[in-house]
C-alpha positions as CSV (number, residue, x, y, z in Angstrom):
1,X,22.2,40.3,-36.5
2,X,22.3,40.1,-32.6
3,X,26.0,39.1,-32.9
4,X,26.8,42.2,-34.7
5,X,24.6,44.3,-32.3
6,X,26.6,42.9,-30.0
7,X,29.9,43.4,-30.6
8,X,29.3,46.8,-31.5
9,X,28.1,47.5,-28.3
10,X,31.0,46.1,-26.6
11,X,33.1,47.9,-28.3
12,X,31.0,51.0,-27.7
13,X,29.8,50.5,-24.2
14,X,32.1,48.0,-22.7
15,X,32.9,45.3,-20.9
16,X,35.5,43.6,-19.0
17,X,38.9,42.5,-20.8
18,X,37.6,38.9,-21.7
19,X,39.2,36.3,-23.9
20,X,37.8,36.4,-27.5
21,X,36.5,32.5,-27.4
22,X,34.7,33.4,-24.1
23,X,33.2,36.7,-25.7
24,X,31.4,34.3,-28.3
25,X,29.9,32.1,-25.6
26,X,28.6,35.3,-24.4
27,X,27.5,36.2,-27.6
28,X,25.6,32.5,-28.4
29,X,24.6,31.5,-24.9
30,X,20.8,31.4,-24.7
31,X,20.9,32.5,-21.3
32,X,23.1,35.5,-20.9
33,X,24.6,35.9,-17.7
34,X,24.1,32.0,-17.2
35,X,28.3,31.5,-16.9
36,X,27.7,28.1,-16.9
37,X,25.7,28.5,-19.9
38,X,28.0,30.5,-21.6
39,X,30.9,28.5,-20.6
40,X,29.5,25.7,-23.2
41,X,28.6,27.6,-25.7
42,X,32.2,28.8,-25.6
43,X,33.4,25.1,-25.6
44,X,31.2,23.7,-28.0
45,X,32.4,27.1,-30.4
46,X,36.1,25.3,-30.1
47,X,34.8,22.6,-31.3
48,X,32.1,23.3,-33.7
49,X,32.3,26.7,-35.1
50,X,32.5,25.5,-38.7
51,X,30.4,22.6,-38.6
52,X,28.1,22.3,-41.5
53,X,24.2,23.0,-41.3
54,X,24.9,24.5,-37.7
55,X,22.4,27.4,-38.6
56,X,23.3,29.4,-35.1
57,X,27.2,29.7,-36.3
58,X,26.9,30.8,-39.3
59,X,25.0,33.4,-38.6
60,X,27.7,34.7,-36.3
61,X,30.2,33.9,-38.9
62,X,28.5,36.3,-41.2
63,X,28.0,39.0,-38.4
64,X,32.0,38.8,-37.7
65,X,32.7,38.9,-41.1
66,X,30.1,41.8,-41.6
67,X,31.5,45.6,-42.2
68,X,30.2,45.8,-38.6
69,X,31.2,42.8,-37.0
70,X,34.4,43.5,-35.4
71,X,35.2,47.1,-36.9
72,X,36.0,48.9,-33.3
73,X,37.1,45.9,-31.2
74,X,40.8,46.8,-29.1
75,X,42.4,43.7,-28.3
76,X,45.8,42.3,-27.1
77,X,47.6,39.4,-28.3
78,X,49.6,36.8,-26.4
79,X,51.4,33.9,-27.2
80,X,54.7,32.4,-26.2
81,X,56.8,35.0,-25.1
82,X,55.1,37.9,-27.1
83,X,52.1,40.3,-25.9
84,X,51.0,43.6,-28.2
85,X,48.2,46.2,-28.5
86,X,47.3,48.5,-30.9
87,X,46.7,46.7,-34.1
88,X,43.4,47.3,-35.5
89,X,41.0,44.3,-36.5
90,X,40.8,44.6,-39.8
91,X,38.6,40.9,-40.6
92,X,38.1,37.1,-39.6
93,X,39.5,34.6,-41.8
94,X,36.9,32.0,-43.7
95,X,39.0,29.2,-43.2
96,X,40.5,27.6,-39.9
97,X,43.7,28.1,-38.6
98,X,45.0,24.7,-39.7
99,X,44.1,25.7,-43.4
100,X,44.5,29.1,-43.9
101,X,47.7,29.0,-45.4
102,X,50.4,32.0,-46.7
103,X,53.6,31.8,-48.7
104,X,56.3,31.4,-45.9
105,X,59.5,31.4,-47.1
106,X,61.4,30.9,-44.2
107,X,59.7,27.1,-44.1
108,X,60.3,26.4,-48.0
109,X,56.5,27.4,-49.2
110,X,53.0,27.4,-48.3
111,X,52.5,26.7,-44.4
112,X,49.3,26.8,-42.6
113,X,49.0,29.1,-39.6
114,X,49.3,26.2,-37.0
115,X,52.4,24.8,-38.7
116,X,53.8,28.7,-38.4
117,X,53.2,29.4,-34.8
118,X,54.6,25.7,-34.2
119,X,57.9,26.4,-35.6
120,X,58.4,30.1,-35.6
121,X,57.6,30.4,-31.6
122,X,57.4,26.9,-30.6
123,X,53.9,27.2,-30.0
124,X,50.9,25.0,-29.5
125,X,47.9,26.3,-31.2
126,X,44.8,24.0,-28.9
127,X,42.0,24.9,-31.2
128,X,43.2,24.7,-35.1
129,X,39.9,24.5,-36.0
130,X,39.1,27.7,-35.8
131,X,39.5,30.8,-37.6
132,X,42.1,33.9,-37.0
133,X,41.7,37.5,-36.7
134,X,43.3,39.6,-39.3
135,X,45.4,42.3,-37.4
136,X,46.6,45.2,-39.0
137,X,46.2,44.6,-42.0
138,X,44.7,41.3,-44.4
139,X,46.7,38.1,-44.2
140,X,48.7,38.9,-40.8
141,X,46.5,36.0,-38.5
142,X,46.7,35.5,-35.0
143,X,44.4,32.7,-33.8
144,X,41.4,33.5,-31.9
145,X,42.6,31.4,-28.7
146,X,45.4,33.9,-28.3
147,X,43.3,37.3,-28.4
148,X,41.8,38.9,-25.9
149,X,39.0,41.9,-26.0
150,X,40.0,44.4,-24.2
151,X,37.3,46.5,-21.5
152,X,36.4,49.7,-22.5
């Protein structure tokens, strides 16, 4: 619940354009403000955001997947060459990156989202392991390392 309280009232209220990983630190530290605190929280996320019986993580998995969660967020994407604005968070995928997979038939069949960015833009994807936002409309994923919230 505080995550979705949260995220509404950034997207309400405000705050500065912050990267999306660094906006969940934020959002799990247990000293908000602490950057140093917050700065873990955002690298333990990276690294254990799906890891089973974490009770603190799933409960922000279920506020961002909540009608809620991420409904007004504005956000720019960047990766490789490419930056846009404008598309509309539409969800957060259940799986992560390196298994949420699509019908690519440019690659010959099913791909996973890390193998896409990898050969489609030559791009490195550093944390696989966690999920995508859904832009625009369900099943178009950009990984969360390459969004950024944008201040309001």
């Amino acid at each position: 619940a505080r995550t979705t309280l949260s995220l509404n009232l950034v997207a309400s209220v405000g705050i500065p354009e912050t990267w999306f990983i660094s906006l969940l630190g934020k959002l799990c530290s247990k000293y908000p403000g602490d950057k140093r605190n917050e700065e873990w929280y955002a690298k333990d996320i990276c690294n254990n955001y799906f890891q089973q019986g974490n009770r603190e993580y799933q409960r922000m998995r279920d506020a961002l997947r909540s009608d809620l969660g991420l409904r007004k967020l504005k956000v720019r994407v960047d990766y490789g060459d490419k930056t846009f604005t404008g598309k509309k968070v539409v969800g957060i995928t259940e799986r992560p990156a390196n298994r949420q997979e699509f019908d690519c038939e440019e690659m010959g069949g099913k791909v996973n989202v890390v193998q896409y960015y990898q050969h489609k833009y030559g791009v490195t994807v550093r944390y696989p392991n966690l999920p995508c936002l859904e832009l625009g409309k369900p099943g178009n994923c950009y990984p969360l390392e390459f969004v950024t919230v944008l201040g309001g």
